[in-house]
C-alpha positions in Angstrom: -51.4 -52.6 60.7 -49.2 -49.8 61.0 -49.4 -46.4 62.1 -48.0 -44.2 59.1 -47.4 -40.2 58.5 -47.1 -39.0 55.3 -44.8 -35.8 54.3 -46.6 -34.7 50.9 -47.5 -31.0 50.1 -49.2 -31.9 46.7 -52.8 -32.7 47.3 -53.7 -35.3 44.8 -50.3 -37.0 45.5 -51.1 -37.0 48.9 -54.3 -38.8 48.7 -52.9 -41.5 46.4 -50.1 -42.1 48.4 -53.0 -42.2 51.7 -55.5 -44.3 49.3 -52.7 -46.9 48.9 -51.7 -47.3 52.9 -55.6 -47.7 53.8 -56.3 -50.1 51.5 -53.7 -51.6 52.5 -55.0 -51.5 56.6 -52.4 -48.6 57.5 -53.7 -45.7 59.5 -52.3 -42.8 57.6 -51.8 -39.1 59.4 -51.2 -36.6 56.2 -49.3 -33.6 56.9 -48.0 -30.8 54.3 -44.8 -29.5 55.1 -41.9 -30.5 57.9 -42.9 -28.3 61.2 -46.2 -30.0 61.3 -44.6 -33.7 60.4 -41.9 -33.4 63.1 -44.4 -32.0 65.6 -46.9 -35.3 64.9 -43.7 -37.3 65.2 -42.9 -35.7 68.6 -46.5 -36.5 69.6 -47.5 -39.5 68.3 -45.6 -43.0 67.9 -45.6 -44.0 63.9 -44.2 -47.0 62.6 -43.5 -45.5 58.8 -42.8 -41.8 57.8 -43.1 -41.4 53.4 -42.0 -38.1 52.4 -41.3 -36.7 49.1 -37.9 -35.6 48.8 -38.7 -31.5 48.0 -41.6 -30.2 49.6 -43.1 -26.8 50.7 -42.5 -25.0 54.0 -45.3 -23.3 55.8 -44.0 -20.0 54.2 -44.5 -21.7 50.7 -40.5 -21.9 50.2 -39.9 -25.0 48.4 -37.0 -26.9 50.2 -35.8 -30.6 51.1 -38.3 -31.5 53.7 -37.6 -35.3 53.0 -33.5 -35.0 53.5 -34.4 -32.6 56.6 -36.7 -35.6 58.1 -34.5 -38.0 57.7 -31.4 -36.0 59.6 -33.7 -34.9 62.4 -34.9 -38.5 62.9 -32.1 -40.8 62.4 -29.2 -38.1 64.2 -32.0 -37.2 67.2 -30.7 -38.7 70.2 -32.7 -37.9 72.8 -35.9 -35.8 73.7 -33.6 -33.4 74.4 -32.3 -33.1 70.7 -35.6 -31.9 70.1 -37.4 -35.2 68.7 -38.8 -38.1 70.4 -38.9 -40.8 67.5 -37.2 -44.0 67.4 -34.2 -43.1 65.0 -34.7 -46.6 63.2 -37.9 -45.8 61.9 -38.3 -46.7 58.1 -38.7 -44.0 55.9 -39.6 -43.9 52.3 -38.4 -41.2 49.8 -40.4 -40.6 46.7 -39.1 -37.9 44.1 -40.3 -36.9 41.0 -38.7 -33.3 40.0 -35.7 -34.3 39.8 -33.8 -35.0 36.5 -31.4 -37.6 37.7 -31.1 -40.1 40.3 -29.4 -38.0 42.8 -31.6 -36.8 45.2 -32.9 -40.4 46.0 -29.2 -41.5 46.4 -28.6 -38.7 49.0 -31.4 -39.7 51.2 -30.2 -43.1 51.0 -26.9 -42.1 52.2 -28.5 -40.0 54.8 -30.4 -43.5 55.8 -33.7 -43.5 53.9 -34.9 -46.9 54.3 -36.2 -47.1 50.8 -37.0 -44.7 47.3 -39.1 -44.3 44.6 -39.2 -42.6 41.7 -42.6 -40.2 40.8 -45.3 -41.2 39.6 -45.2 -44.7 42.0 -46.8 -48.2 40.2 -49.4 -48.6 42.9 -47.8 -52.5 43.4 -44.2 -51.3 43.7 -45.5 -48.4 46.2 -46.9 -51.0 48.2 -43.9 -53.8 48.0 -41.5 -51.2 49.4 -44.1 -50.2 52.0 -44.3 -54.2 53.2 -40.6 -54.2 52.6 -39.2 -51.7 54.8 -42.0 -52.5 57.7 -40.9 -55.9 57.8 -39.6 -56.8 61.2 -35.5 -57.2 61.1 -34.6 -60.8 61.6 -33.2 -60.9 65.3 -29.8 -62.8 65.4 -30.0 -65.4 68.5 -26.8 -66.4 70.0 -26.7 -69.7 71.7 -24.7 -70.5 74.5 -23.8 -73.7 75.6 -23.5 -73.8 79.4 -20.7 -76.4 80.7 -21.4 -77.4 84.0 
């Protein structure tokens, strides 16, 4: 099970993609523009962030919450930077304004672990969510000792 936050300012998109992650024995935090995502982040450990690539601000300004996620979590150093999150945490873009493919290939650029396409198939949703929270393959390096 992981711990997941979800980026989403769209209500019924937001409970889909929250439907999916429980079903699937995720605990799912839901928040609706970037301030209150990267404040949960700063207070809470999650193992997943899924954001959609343009989202509302608190103001209502529409904007690129999911790019501005992904900088402030995979360039944050150190508390100090102003974000406490493990900058290897996967993140999944979805996007479905767009006309073209290139929103989704900027995020992946900017080091989105994976993207979909709006509306999601419910089975692809969840094959990129097992995907990306895979654990990495750890590379062992044996040493023989001569004595």
């Amino acid at each position: 099970m992981a711990h997941v936050i979800v980026l989403e300012d769209d209500d019924a998109l937001a409970d889909e993609i929250n439907h999916e992650l429980v079903c699937m024995g995720h605990s799912v935090r839901v928040t609706t523009n970037l301030i209150a995502c990267l404040t949960a982040l700063n207070d809470e450990n999650y193992d997943l962030l899924v954001t959609e690539f343009f989202a509302q601000s608190e103001n209502g300004v529409t904007h690129t919450s999911g790019a501005t996620a992904i900088i402030a979590i995979r360039f944050s150093k150190t508390k100090e930077d102003g974000l406490d999150v493990d900058p290897q945490m996967p993140i999944i873009v979805l996007d479905g304004q767009a006309a073209d493919e290139t929103p989704l290939e900027f995020c992946e650029m900017l080091g989105a672990s994976a993207t979909m396409r709006l509306p999601f198939i419910k089975e692809e949703f969840r094959k990129t969510v097992n995907m990306v929270l895979r654990p990495k393959r750890s590379i062992r390096v044996l040493r023989r000792s001569i004595a």
